[in-house]
C-alpha positions as CSV (number, residue, x, y, z in Angstrom):
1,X,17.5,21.5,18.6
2,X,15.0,19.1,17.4
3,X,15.4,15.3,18.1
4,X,15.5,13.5,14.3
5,X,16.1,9.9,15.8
6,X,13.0,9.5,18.1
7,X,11.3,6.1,18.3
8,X,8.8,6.9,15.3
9,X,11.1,8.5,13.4
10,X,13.1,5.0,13.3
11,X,10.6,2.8,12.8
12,X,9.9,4.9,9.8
13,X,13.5,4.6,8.7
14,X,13.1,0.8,9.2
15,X,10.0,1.1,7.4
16,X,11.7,2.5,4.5
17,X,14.5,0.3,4.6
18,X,11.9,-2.2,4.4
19,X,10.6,-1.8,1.5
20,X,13.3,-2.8,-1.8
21,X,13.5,-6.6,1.0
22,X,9.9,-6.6,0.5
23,X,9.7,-6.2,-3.2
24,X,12.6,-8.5,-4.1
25,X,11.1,-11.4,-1.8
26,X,7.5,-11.0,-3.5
27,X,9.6,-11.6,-7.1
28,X,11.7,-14.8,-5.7
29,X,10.6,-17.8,-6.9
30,X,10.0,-20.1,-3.5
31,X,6.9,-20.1,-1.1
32,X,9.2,-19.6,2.1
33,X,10.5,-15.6,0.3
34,X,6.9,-15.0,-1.4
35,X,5.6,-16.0,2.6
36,X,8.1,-13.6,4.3
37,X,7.0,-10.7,1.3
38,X,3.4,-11.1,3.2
39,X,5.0,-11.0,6.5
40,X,7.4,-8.6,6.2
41,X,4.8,-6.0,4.3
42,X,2.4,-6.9,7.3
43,X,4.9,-5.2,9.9
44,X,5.6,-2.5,7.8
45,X,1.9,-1.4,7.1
46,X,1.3,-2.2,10.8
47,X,4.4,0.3,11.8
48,X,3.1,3.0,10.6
49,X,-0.2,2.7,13.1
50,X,2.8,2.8,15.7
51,X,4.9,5.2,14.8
52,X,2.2,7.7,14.5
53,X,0.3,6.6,18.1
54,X,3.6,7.1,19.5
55,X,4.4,10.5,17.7
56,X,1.3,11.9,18.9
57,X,1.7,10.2,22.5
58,X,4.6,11.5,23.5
59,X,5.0,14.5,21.3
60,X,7.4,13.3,19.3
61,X,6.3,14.6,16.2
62,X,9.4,16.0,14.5
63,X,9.7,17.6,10.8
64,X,11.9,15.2,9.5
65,X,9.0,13.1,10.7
66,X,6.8,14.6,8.9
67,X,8.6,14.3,5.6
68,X,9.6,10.7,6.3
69,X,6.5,9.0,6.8
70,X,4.7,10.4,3.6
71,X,7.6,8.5,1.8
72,X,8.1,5.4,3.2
73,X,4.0,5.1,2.6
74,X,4.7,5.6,-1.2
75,X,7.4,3.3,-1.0
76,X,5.3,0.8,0.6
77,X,3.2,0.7,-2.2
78,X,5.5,0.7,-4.9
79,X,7.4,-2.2,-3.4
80,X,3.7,-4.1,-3.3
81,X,1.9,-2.9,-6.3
82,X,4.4,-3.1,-9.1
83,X,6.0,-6.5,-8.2
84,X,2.1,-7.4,-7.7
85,X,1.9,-6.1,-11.5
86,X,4.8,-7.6,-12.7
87,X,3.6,-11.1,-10.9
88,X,0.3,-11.2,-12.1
89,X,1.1,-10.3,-15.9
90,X,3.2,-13.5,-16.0
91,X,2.9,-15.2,-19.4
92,X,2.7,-18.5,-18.0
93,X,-0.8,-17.6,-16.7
94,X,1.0,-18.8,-12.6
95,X,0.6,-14.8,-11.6
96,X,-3.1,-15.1,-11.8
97,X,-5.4,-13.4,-9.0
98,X,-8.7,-15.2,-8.0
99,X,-11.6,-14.0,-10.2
100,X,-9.5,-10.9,-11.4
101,X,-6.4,-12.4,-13.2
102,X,-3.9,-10.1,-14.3
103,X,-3.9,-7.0,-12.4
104,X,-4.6,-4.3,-14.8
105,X,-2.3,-1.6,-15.3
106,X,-4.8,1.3,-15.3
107,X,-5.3,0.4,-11.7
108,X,-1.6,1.5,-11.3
109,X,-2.3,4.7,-13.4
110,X,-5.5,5.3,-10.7
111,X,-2.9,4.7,-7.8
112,X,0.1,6.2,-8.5
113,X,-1.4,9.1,-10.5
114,X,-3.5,10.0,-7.4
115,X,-0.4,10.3,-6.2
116,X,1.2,12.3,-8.0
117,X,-1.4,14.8,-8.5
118,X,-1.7,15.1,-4.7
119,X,2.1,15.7,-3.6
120,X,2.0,18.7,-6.9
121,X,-0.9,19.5,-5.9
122,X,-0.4,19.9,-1.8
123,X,3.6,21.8,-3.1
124,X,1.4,24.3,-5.2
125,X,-1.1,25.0,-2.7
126,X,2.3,25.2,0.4
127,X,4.0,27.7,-2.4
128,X,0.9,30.1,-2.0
129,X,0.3,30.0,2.0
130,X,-1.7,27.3,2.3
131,X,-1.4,23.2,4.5
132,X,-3.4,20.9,3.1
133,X,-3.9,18.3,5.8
134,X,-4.7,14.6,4.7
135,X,-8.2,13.6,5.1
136,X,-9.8,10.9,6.6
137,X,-11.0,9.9,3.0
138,X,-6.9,9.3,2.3
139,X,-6.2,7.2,5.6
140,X,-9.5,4.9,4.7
141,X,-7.4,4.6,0.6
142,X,-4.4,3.7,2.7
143,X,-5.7,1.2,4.8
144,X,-7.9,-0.6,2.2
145,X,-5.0,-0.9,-0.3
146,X,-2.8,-2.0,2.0
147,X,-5.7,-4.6,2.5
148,X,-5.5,-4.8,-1.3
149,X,-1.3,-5.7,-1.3
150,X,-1.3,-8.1,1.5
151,X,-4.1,-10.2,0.6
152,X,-2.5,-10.7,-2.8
153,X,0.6,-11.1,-1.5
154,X,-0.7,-13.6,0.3
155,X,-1.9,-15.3,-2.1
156,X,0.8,-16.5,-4.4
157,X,2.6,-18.5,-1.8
158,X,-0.5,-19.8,-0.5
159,X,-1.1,-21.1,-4.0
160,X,2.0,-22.5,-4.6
161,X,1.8,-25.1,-1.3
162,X,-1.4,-25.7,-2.0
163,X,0.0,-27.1,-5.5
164,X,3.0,-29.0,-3.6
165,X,0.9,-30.3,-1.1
166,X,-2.7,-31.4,-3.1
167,X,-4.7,-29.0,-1.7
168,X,-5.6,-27.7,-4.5
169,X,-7.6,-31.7,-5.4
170,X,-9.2,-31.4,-2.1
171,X,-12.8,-29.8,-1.8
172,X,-11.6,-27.4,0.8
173,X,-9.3,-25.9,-1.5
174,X,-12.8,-23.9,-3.8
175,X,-14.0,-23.1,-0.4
176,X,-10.5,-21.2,0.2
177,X,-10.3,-19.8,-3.2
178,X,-13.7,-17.8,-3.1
179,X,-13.3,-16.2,0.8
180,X,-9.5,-15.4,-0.6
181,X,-10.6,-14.1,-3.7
182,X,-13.6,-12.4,-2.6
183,X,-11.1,-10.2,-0.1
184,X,-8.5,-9.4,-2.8
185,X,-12.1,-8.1,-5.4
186,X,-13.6,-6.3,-2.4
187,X,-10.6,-4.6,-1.2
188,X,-9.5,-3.6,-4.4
189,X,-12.7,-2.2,-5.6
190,X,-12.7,-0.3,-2.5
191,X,-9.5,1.5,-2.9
192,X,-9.7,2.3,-5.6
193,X,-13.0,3.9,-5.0
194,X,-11.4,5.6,-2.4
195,X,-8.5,6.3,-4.2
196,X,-10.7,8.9,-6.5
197,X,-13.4,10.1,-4.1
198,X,-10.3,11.0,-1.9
199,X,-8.9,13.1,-4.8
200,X,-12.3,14.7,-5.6
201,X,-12.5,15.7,-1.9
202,X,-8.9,16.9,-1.9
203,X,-10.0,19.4,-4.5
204,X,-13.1,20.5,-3.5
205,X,-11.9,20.6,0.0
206,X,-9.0,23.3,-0.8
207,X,-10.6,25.0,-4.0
208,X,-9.8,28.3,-2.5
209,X,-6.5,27.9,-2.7
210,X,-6.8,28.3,-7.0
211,X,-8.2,31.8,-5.7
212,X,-5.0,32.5,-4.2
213,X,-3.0,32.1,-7.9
């Protein structure tokens, strides 16, 4: 009988477990939640490195496994990009990202709606005979938006003791603002370059599996 509660299959569990914490301390209002958001999402994208070295290590890779992991990565980024959203589209202007502002919501619709397409798409092609195996192109979407989340998590309780403290009137503070803000532009623009090359690839990739309908 297979093992289910190998070390990376627990870690993913924790990872998953992980996520609603994450999300609801990103929303609370004081710099010490919004700080242990950043930290807390840090461990989590940082897990799944481990759990899959260790998987693959010691041949633990187990089907539950394999449908665990592809959920707590979705998770993860729900718990990051929609309180990000929700953050960022404050009225009261606090939410605003360096250089970007609000995060627009059509950069949800690219993420999410990869997404989707991709799990209907890799059920479809698993109905008619064929695996389709992630690509490198999706690991490299992964990584840079979980760049992305954590530097913008980062952010808002950086900002907020800069405020308490005066950092913000010091000259440091535009120094700080552009090398912040520069990482949360270049990361994002990257992911979500990746985000559609990935899903051009996918297709093109596995376009013999429409031959198979």
């Amino acid at each position: 009988m297979e093992r289910r509660f190998t070390l990376p299959n627990l870690i993913t569990l924790a990872r998953i477990l992980a996520c609603p914490v994450i999300a609801a301390l990103a929303l609370a209002p004081g710099v010490g939640a919004r700080f242990a958001a950043f930290v807390l999402f840090l461990a989590a994208a940082l897990s799944d490195l481990w759990d899959g070295y260790l998987a693959r290590k010691h041949d633990w890779v187990t089907d539950i496994g394999k449908l665990l992991d592809p959920l707590a990565d979705k998770l993860l980024l729900a718990a990051s990009f929609i309180p990000l959203w929700l953050i960022s589209n404050r009225p009261d202007g606090f939410g605003d990202l360096p250089f970007l502002g609000r995060l627009p919501v059509w950069v949800l619709i690219i993420i999410f709606g990869r997404e989707i397409f991709v799990t209907v798409f890799r059920q479809w092609a698993a109905s008619r005979g064929q695996v389709l195996a992630a690509g490198r192109s999706g690991k490299y979407k992964a990584l840079f938006q979980n760049f992305f989340a954590g530097g913008a998590l980062l952010w808002y309780p950086i900002r907020m003791w800069a405020e308490q403290s005066g950092w913000v009137d010091t000259a440091a503070w535009p120094v700080w603002y552009v090398i912040h803000g520069t990482w949360i532009i270049v990361t994002l623009f990257v992911a979500l370059l990746l985000t559609i090359t990935s899903m051009i690839s996918y297709i093109r990739s596995y376009r013999a599996v429409g031959e198979l309908a």
